[in-house]
LOLOVO-11423 format. One record per residue (C-alpha): residue in three letters; z, x negated, y negated; residue number from 1; chain. Coordinates in nm, 2 decimals. Layout:
// residues N
+-----+--------+--------+--------+-----+----+
!  aa !      Z !      X !      Y !   i ! ch !
+-----+--------+--------+--------+-----+----+
! ALA !      Z !      X !      Y ! NUM !  A !
...
+-----+--------+--------+--------+-----+----+
This chain:
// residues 211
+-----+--------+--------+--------+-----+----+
!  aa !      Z !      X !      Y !   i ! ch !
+-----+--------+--------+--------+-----+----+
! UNK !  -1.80 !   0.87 !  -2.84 !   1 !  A !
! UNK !  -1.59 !   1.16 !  -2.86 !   2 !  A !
! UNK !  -1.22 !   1.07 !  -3.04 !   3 !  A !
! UNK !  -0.92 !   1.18 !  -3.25 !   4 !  A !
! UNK !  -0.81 !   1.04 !  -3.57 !   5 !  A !
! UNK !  -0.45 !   1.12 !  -3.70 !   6 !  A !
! UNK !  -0.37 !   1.06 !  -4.04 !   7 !  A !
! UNK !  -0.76 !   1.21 !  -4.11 !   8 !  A !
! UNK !  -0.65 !   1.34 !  -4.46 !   9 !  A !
! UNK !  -0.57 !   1.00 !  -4.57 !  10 !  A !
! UNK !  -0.75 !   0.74 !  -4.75 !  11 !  A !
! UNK !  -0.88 !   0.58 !  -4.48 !  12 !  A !
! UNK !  -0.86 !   0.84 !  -4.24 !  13 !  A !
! UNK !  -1.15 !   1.00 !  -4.46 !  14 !  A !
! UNK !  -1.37 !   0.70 !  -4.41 !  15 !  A !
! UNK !  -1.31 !   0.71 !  -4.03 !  16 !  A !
! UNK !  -1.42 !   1.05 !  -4.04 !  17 !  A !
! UNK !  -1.73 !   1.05 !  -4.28 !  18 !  A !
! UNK !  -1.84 !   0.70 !  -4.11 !  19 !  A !
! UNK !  -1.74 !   0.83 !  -3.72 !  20 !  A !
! UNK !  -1.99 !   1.14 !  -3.84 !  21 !  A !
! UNK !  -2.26 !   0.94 !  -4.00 !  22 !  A !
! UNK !  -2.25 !   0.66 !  -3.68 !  23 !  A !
! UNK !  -2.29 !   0.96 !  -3.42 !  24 !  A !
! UNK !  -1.93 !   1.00 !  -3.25 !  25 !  A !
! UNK !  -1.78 !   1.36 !  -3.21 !  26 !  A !
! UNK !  -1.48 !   1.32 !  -3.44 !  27 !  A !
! UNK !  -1.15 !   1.57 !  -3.40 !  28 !  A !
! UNK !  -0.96 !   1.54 !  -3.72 !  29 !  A !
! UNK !  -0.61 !   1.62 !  -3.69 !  30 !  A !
! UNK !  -0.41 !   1.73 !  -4.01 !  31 !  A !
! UNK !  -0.11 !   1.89 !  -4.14 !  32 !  A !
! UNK !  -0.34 !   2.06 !  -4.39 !  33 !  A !
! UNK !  -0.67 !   2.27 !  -4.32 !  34 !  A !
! UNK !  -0.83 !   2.27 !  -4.69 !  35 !  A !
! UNK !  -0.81 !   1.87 !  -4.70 !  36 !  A !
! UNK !  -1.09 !   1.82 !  -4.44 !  37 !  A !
! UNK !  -1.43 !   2.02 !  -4.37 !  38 !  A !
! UNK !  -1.56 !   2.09 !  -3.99 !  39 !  A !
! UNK !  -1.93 !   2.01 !  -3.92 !  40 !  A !
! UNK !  -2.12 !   1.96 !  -3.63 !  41 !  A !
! UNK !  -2.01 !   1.63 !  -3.50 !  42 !  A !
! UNK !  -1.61 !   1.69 !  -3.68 !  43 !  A !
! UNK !  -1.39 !   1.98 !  -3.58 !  44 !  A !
! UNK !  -1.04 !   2.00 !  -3.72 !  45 !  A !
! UNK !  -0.69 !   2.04 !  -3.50 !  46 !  A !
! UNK !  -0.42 !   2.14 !  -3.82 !  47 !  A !
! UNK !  -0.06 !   2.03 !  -3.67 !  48 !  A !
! UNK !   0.24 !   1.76 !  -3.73 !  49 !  A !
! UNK !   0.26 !   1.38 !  -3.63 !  50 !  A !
! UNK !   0.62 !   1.49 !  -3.51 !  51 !  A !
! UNK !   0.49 !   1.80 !  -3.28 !  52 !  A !
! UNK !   0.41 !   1.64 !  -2.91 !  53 !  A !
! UNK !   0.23 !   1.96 !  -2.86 !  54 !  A !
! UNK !   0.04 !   1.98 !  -3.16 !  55 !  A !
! UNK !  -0.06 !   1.60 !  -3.07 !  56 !  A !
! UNK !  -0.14 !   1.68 !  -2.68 !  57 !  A !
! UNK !  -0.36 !   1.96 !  -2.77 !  58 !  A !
! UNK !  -0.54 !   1.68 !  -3.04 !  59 !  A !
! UNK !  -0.59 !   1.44 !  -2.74 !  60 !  A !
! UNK !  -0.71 !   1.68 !  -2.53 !  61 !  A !
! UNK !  -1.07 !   1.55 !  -2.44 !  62 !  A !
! UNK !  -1.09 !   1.21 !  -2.60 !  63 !  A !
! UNK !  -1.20 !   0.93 !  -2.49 !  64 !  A !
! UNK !  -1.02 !   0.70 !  -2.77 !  65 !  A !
! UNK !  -0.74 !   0.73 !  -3.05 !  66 !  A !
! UNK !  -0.75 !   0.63 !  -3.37 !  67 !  A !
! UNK !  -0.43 !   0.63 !  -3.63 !  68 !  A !
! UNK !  -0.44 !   0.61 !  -3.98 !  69 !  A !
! UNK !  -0.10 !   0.75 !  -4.00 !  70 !  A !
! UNK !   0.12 !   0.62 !  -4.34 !  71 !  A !
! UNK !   0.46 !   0.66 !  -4.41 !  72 !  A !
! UNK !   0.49 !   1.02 !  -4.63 !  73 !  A !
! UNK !   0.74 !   0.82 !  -4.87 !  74 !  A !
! UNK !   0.86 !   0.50 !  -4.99 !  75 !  A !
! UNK !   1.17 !   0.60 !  -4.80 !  76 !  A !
! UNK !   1.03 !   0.71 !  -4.50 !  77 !  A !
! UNK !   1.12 !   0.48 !  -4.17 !  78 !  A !
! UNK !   1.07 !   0.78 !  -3.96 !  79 !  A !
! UNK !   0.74 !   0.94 !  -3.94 !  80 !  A !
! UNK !   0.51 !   0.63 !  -3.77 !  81 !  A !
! UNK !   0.75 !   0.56 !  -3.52 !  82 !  A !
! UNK !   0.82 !   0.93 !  -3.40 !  83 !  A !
! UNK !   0.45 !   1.04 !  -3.41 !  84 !  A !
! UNK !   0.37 !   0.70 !  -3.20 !  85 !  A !
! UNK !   0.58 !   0.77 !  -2.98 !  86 !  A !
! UNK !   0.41 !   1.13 !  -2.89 !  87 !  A !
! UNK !   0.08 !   0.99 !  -2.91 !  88 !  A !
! UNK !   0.15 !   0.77 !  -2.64 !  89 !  A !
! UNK !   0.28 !   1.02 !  -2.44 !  90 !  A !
! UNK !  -0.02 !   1.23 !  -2.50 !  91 !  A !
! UNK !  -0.24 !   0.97 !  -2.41 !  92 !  A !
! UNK !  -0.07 !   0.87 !  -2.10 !  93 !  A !
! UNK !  -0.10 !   1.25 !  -1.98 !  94 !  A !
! UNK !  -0.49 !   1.30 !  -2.04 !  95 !  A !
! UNK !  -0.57 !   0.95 !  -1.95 !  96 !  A !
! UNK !  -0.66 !   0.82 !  -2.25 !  97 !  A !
! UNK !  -0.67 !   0.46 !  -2.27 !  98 !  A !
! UNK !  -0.85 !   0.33 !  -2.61 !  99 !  A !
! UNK !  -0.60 !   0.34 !  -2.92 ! 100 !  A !
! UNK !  -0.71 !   0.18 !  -3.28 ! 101 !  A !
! UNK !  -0.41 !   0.15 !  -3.49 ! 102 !  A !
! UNK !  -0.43 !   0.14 !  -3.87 ! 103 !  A !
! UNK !  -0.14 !  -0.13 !  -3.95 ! 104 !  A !
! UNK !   0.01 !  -0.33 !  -4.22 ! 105 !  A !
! UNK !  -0.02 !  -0.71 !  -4.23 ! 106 !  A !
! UNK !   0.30 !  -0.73 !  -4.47 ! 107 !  A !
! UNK !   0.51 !  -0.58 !  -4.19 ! 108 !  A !
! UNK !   0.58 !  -0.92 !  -4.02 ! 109 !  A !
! UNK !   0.66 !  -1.27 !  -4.09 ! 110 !  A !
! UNK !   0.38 !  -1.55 !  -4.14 ! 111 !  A !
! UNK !   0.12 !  -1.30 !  -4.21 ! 112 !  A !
! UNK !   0.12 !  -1.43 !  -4.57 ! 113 !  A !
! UNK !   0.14 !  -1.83 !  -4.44 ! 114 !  A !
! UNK !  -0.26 !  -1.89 !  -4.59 ! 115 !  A !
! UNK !  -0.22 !  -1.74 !  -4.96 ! 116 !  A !
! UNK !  -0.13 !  -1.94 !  -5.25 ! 117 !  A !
! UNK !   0.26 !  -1.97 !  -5.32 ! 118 !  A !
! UNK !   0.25 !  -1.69 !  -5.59 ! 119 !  A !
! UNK !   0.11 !  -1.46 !  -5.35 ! 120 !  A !
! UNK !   0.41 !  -1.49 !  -5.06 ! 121 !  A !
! UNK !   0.65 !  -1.46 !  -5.33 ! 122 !  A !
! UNK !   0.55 !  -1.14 !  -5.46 ! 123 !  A !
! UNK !   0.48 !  -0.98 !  -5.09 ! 124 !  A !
! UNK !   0.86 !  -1.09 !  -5.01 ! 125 !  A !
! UNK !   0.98 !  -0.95 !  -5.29 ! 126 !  A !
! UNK !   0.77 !  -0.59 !  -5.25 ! 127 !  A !
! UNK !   0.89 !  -0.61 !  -4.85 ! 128 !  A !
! UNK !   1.30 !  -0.64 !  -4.98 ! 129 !  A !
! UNK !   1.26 !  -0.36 !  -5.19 ! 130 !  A !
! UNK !   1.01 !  -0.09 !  -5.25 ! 131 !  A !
! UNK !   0.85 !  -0.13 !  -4.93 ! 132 !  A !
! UNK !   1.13 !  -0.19 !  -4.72 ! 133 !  A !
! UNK !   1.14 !   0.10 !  -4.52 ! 134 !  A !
! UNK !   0.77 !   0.19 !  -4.48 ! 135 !  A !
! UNK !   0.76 !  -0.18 !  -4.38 ! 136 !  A !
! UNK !   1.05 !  -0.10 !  -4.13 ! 137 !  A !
! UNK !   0.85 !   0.15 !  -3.98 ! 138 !  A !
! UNK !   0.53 !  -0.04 !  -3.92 ! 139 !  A !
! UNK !   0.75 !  -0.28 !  -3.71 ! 140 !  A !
! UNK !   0.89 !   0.00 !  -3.53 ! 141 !  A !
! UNK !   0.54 !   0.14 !  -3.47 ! 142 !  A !
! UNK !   0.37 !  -0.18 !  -3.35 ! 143 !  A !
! UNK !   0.62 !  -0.20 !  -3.15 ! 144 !  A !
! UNK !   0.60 !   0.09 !  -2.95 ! 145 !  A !
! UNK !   0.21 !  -0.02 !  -2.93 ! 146 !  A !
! UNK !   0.26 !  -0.33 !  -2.76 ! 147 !  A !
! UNK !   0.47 !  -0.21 !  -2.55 ! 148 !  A !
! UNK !   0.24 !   0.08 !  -2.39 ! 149 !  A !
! UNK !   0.02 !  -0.01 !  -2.14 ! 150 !  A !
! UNK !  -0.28 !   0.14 !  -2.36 ! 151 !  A !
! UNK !  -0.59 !  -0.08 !  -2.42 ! 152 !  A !
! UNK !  -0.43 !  -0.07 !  -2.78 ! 153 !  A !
! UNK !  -0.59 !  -0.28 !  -3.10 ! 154 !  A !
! UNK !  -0.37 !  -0.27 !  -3.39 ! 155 !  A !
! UNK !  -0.57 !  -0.35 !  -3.71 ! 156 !  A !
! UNK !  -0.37 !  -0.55 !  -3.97 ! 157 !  A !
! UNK !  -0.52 !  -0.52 !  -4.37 ! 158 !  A !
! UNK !  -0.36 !  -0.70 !  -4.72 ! 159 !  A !
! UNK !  -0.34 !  -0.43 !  -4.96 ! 160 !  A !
! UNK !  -0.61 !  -0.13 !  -4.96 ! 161 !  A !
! UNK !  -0.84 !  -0.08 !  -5.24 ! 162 !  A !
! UNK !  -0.99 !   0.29 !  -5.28 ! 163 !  A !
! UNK !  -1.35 !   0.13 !  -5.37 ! 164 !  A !
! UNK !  -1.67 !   0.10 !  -5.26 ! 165 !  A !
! UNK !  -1.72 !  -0.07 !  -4.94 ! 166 !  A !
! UNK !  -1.87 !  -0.49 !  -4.98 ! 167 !  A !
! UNK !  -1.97 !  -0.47 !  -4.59 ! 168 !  A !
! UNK !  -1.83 !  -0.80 !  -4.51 ! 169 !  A !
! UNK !  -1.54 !  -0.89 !  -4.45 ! 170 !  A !
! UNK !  -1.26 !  -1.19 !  -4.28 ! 171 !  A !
! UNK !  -1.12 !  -1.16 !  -3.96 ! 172 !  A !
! UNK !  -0.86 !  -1.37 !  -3.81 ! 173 !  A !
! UNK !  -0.62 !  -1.36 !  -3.55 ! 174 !  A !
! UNK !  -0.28 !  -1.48 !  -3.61 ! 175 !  A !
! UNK !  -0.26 !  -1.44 !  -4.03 ! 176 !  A !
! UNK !  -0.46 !  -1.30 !  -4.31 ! 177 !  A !
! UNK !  -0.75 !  -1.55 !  -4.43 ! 178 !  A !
! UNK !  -0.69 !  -1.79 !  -4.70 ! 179 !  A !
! UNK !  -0.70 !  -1.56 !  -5.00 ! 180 !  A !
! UNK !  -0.72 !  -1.24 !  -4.86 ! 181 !  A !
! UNK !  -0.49 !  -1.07 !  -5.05 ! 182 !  A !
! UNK !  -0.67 !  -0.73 !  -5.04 ! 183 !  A !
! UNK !  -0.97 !  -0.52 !  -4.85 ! 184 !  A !
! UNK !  -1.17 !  -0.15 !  -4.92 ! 185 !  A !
! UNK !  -1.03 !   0.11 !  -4.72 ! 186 !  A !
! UNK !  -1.43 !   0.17 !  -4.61 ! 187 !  A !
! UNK !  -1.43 !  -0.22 !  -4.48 ! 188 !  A !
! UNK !  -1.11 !  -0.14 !  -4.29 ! 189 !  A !
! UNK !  -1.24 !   0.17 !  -4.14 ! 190 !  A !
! UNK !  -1.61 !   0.00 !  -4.05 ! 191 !  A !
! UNK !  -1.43 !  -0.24 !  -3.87 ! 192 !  A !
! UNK !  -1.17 !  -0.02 !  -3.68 ! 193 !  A !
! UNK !  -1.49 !   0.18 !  -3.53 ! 194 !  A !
! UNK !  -1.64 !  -0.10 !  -3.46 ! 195 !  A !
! UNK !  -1.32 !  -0.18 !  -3.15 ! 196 !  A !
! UNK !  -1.46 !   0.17 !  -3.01 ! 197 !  A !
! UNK !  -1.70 !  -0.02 !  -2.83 ! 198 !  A !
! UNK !  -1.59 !  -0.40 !  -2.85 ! 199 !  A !
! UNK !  -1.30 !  -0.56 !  -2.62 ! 200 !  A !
! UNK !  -1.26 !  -0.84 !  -2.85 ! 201 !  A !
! UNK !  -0.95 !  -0.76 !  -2.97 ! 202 !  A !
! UNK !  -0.82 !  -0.50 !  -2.69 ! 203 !  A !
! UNK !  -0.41 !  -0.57 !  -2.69 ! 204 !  A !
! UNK !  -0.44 !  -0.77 !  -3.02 ! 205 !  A !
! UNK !  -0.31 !  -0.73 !  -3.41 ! 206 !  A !
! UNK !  -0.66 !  -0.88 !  -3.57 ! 207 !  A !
! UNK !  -0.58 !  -0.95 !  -3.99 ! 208 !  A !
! UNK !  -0.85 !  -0.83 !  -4.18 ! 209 !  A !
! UNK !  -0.96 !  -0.94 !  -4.55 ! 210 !  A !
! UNK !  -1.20 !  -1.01 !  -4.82 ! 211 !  A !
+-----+--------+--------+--------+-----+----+
């Protein structure tokens, strides 16, 4: 399958890429920065900005699916997910691209935290009212936007990411994280965000996934 991952520079944007390559997919990474990612024969690079709509059209030119990995570029950033959402929609609606895998944040809404132990919810309120506020402001404002387009959307809902090795199973539920899954490998995430290339289970739904 032939799509576009923005936010390809990333932690987990590089997975998506190196796993999108290694499965068979044509992968187009799109990134602010050219030395951050490599072309090959199955990955070509578009350089641009999340908050250019033509830098975006241009990346969705051709696809047959969207993937975002997109993060907030500070802690005090409520901007940047929202805005470049809002073009990639639009970008999609104009080359008829349906398919859209969004990388989320399961700490961005209420009773996402309801099965972990009692220490566990008071520490995640506590990082969501201050350090995380606004990052946590814009995932909501993202989301959102995604539910609201008429896109065969999946928006893909992990605890907190872990830079490690990949374990190559993982928990998925539908309306909370697992009991105990307080955090995931950025490789587990990505595995399981190519795997909704080709699945409809969870077309137009916010899966959490965990250890």
């Amino acid at each position: 399958m032939r799509f576009v991952v923005f936010g390809a520079s990333g932690g987990t944007g590089q997975e998506l890429l190196r796993q999108g390559v290694s499965q068979g997919h044509d992968v187009t990474a799109f990134v602010r920065d050219p030395k951050t990612v490599t072309g090959g024969d199955r990955l070509s690079v578009v350089v641009g900005d999340a908050l250019d709509p033509r830098a975006v059209a241009l990346a969705v030119t051709g696809q047959a699916a969207v993937v975002s990995a997109l993060g907030s570029r500070s802690l005090g950033d409520a901007t940047l997910l929202p805005e470049s959402m809002v073009h990639i929609l639009s970008a999609m609606r104009q080359h008829s691209v349906r398919r859209l895998i969004v990388l989320g944040a399961s700490g961005a809404f209420p009773g996402a935290d309801k099965n972990l132990a009692l220490p566990s919810r008071i520490l995640l309120k506590v990082i969501k009212a201050t350090f995380l506020k606004k990052p946590f402001q814009s995932q909501r404002a993202m989301q959102e936007l995604v539910r609201m387009s008429d896109t065969d959307w999946t928006v893909v809902e992990p605890p907190r990411l872990l830079t490690v090795p990949a374990k190559g199973t993982y928990r998925v539920a539908e309306d909370a994280l697992p009991a105990g899954g307080r955090q995931i490998a950025r490789a587990d995430v990505a595995a399981f965000m190519l795997e909704q290339l080709t699945s409809a289970r969870w077309v137009r739904k916010s899966p959490f996934v965990a250890w």
